[in-house]
N, C-alpha and C positions, 0 to 999 in steps of 0.2 A: 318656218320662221314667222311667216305672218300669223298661222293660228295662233303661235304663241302670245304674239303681242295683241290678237283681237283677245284671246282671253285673259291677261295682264289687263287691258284697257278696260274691260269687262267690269272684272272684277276690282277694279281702282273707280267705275264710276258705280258700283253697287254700293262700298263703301261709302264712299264721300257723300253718297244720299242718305246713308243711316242715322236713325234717329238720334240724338243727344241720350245718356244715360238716364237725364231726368228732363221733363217737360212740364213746362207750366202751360195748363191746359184750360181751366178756366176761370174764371171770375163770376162772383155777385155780387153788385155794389149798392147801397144805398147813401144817399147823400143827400145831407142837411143842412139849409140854411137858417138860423134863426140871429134876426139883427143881424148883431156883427159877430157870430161864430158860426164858422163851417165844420161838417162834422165829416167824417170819411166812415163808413162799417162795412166790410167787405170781408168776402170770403173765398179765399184761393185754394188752388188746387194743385200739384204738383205729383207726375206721375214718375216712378219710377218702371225703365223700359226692361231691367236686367233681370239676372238672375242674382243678384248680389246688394247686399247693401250698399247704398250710398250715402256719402256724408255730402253736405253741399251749402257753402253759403249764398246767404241772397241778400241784394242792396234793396232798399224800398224807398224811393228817393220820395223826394218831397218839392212842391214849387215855390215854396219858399223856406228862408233858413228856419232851425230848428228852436230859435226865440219866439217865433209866431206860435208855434207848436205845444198846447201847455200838457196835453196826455196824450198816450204813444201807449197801445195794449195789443201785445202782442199772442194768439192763446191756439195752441194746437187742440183743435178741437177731437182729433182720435185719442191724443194720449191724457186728455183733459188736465195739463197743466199751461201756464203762462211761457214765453220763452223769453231766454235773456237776450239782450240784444246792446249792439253798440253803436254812441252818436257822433256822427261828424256832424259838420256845418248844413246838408240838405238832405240827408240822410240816414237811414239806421241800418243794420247788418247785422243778420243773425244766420245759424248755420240751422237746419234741416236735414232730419236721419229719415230716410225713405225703405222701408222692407222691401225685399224684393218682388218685384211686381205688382205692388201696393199703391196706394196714395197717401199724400199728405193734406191734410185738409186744416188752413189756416184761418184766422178771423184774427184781421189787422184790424181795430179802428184807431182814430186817431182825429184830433180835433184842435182846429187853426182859430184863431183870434184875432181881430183888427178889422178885421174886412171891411172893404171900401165898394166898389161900384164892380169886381169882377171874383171870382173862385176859377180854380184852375186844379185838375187832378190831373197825373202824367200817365200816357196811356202808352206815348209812343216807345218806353223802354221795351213795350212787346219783344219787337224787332231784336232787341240781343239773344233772344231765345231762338233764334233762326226759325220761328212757326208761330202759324198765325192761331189764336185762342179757339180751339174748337166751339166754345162757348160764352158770350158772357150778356149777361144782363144787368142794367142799372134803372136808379129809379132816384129824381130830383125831387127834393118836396122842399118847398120855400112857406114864407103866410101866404095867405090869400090876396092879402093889400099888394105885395112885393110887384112891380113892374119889371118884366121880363124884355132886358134887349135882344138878347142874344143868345143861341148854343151853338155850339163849332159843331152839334150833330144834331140834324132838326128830330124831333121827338119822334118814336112810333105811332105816341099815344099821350093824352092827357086827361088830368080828371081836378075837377075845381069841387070844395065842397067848404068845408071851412079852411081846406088849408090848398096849394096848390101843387098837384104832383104831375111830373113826365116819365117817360117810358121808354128806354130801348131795350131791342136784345137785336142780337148779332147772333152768327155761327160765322164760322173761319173768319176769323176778324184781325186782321192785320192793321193797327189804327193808324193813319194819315197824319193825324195832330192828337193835340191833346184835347181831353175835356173840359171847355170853359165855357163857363156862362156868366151875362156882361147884364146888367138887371142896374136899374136909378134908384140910386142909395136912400134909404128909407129915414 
């Protein structure tokens, strides 16, 4: 009787560790400030674990409502078309078909207007995906003049030349906050 339940237990904690069908794995993000428009261009990753197709939608939330928001492009870069997608109040939802064993490789940009003294991109949705980003790297480039207060992630790396850009990359990056940077309004 006890083997049975060591191997019931076993096999209930082999499962419950198993992967998700699809995993967002990584990210590349560049990001722009110029005056008062912030820019997002990014490129995600999502793997499919099976042997079977998946369909799957995905939310791409926003830190602010989708008034601020004046273009939203959404473009599956394997099957080179655009995807339709739909908007609520802070964010947009589109569905993703993954081949079996495959990836999907996305390129969201998307660009914010008003901007005042801070910029905010959301990093901490990671976490619904139950796994941390095997990979991802971003890269700030604001003017040169632009005064920098703040990033909620100190830089790897910077470089000033006419214009000013920072650096990170991460591997297993499970994000603590989000990414904002707090800079005196130009």
């Amino acid at each position: 009787m006890n083997l049975v339940f060591v191997c019931y237990l076993t096999l209930f904690c082999f499962q419950a560790q198993e992967k998700p069908p699809v995993s967002f794995t990584e990210e590349y993000i560049e990001f722009r400030l110029r005056k008062n428009i912030f820019t997002v261009n990014g490129n995600y990753f999502f793997v499919n674990h099976t042997a079977n197709i998946i369909s799957k939608e995905i939310n791409y939330p926003f830190p602010v409502s989708l008034t601020n928001i004046d273009s939203v492009h959404i473009f599956d870069n394997i099957q080179g078309k655009f995807l339709d997608f739909k908007k609520s109040s802070k964010q947009v939802s589109f569905r993703i078909t993954v081949p079996p064993f495959d990836t999907v490789r996305l390129n969201i940009y998307y660009r914010q207007k008003g901007i005042k003294d801070t910029v905010k991109y959301i990093l901490t949705t990671t976490k619904n995906w139950g796994e941390p980003l095997k990979k991802a790297e971003y890269t700030f480039e604001t003017e040169k003049a632009r005064k920098i207060r703040s990033f909620s992630y100190p830089p790897d790396k910077t470089s000033v030349s006419d214009k000013q850009k920072y650096f990170w990359s991460r591997r297993d990056f499970m994000p603590a906050s989000d990414f904002i940077v707090v800079f005196r309004k130009n």
